[in-house]
N, C-alpha and C positions, 0 to 999 in steps of 0.2 A: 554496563551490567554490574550491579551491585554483588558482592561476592563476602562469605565470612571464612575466618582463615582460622586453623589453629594456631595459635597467639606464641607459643616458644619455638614452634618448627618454621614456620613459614616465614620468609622476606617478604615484605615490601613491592607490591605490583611493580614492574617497570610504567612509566610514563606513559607508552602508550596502550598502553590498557587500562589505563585511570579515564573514568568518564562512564555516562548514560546512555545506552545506542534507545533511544526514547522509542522511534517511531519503527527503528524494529520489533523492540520488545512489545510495542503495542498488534503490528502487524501478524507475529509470528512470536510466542514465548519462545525462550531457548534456555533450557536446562545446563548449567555446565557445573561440574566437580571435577577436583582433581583426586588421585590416590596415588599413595607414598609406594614404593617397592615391594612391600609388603601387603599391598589392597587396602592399607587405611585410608577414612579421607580424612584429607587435610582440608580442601575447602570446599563450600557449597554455596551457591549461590541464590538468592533470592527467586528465582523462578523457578530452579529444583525445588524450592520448598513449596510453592505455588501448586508446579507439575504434581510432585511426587509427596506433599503433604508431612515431611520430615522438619524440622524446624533443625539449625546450624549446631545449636547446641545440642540437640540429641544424636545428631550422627558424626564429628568432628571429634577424629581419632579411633572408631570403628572400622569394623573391618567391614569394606561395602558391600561381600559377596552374601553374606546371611543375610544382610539388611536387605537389599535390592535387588537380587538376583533369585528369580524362581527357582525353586529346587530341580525340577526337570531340564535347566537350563546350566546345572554347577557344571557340569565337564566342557559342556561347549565355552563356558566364560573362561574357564582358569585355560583353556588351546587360546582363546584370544586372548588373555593375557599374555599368555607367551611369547605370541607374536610380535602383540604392541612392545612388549620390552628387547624384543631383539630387534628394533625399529621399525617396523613394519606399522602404517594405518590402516584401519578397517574402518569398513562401511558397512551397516546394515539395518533391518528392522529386528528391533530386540523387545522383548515383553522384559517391563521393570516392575518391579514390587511396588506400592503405593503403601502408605505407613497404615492404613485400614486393614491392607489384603490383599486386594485385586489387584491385577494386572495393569500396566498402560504400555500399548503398545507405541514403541516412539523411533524413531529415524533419528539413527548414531550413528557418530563419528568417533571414533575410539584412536588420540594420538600420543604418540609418545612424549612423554615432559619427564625429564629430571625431577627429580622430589626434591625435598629442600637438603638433602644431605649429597647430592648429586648422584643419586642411585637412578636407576631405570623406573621412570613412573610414568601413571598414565595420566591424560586428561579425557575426559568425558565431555561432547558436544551432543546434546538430544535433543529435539524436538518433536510433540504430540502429532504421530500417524495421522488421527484424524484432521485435525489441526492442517498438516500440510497438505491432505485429499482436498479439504473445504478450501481452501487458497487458490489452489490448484484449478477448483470448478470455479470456483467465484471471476477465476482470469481470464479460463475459455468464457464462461459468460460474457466477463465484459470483451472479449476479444472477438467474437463473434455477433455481439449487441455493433463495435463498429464495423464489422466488416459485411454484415448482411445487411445492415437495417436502411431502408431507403428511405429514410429520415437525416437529412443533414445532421451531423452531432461534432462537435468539438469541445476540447477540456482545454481550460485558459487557467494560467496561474492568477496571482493575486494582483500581477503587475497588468491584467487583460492582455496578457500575449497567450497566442496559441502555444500551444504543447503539444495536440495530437487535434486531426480533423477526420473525417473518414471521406472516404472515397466521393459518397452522394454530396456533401457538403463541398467538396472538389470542385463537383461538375457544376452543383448552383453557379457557386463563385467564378465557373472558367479559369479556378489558378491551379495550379498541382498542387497537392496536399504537404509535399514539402517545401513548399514555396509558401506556407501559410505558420511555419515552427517557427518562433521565433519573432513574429510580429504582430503587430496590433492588428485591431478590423480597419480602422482608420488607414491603414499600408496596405490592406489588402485589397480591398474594394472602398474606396473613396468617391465611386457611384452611388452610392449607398448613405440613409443620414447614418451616417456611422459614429457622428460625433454625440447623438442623440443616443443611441446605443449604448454608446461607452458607460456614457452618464449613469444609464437606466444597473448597467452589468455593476456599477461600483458604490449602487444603492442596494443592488440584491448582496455584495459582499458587506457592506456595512452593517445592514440590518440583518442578514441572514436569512431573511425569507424569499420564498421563491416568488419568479411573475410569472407568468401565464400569459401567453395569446400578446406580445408587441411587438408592433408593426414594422416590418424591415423594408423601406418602398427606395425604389431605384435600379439601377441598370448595372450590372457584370458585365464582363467581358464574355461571358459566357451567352449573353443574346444583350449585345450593345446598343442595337437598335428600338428597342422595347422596352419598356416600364414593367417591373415584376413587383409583387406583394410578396412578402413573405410572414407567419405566422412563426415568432420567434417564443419560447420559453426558458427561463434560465434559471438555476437553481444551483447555492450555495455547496461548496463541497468544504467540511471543517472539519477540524484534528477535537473530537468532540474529549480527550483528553485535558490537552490547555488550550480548549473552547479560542481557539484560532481560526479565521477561515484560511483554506489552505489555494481559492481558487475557484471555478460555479464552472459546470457543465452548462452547454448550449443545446437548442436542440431548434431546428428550422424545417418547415414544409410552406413550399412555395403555395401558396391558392392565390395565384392571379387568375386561374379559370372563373374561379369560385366565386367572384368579383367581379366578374364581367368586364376588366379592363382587355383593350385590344391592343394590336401593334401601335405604335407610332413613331415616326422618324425623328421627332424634335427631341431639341437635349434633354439630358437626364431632370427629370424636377429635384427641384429646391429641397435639402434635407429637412425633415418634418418631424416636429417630436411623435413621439413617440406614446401611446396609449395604454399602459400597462397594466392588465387585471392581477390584482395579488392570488395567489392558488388558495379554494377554497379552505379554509381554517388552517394555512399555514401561518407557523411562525417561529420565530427568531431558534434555530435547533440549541442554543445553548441554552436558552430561558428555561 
């Protein structure tokens, strides 16, 4: 977290607070300043001025309650300050001033730091209300996409090991769902052409674009005795920041009905490449 400091008062970040938190800052901004004993700030950091629209030089050495603090909100701020300086942290949702006007309402952490004279100071940790509602639904979403959907689904790193399967994609396979963290498809189901898969999964990371509709043919422990089909699609997941893949989503639905293949007792067949349709006018997410 990039941070600007007034230049005669402030020391030198300790160590480890030197550094990028990159894929937080990308996930979730977080506003932080500090103020001296007195409610100056001394430092503000690059996404307060993002958030809250103040650039480092205009508020570095100001007093931050006229700056940022609604007027309907002065007495309630200067009792939390109080607190914060007799050590006490608070938690809460607070309405901040924005250097236009308005309001933003943001989820703070209010803790105590020594200023740089070693007096009772604060540090301010914020981030945008709305900001954490949308994260918040985006997670039940995806948290509910695996846990209801009776579509086999798994997320694979970059290295094709599972990370996460859900339940239906359990039962195709016949393995436990944690018995799938940590390993390839080639470990899991080796009934399966999985080495043809592999292939197909580290061309959708290469190139970035998804496939649609390839064929997963062979036997699970989950019905050993029988040849299944399955309708596999995979799709690139990237840090569309520094345009990295970070790992592709799976997604499988058996249609052996659909195919009219029937039981049969003889071994598993021979792994088979693999047919891949690219998804209509996809392409490369970084291009």
């Amino acid at each position: 977290m990039e941070t600007h400091q007034s230049s005669s008062r402030v020391p030198q970040p300790p160590r480890a607070a030197v550094g990028d938190a990159g894929v937080l800052r990308e996930l979730l901004p977080i506003a932080l300043w500090r103020e001296d004993a007195e409610g100056r700030i001394v430092e503000w950091s690059l996404a307060a001025q993002d958030l809250l629209g103040h650039r480092p030089e205009h508020v570095l050495g100001r007093l931050a309650a006229p700056l940022l603090v609604p007027d309907a909100n002065r007495e309630l701020a200067e009792r939390l300050t109080d607190r914060v300086q007799a050590g006490e942290t608070m938690v809460g949702t607070l309405p901040v001033r924005h250097r236009d006007g308005h309001t933003v309402a943001m989820e703070m952490w209010i803790v105590p730091a020594a200023d740089p004279e070693g007096r009772p100071g604060a540090m301010l940790i914020a981030v945008e209300t709305s900001e954490v509602l949308r994260m918040r639904e985006n997670l039940a979403a995806m948290e509910s996409l695996f846990t209801q959907s009776p579509i086999g689904l798994a997320l694979l790193g970059p290295d094709l090991r599972f990370l996460r399967v859900n339940d239906a994609l359990a039962r195709m396979n016949g393995v436990p769902a944690a018995r799938h963290v940590g390993h390839r498809l080639t470990e899991v189901v080796p009934g399966v052409n999985a080495t043809s898969l592999e292939a197909l999964m580290r061309q959708v990371l290469e190139s970035g674009t998804a496939v649609v509709d390839a064929r997963r043919v062979g036997r699970t422990p989950a019905d050993p005795d029988r040849d299944h089909i399955w309708s596999c699609s995979y799709a690139p997941l990237v840090d569309r920041a520094e345009r990295r893949p970070l790992g592709l989503i799976a997604s499988l639905v058996d249609i052996t009905e659909s195919q009219g293949r029937t039981p049969r007792s003889s071994a598993p067949v021979t792994a088979s490449p693999c047919s891949p349709r690219p998804a209509p006018g996809s392409a490369p997410p970084w291009t």
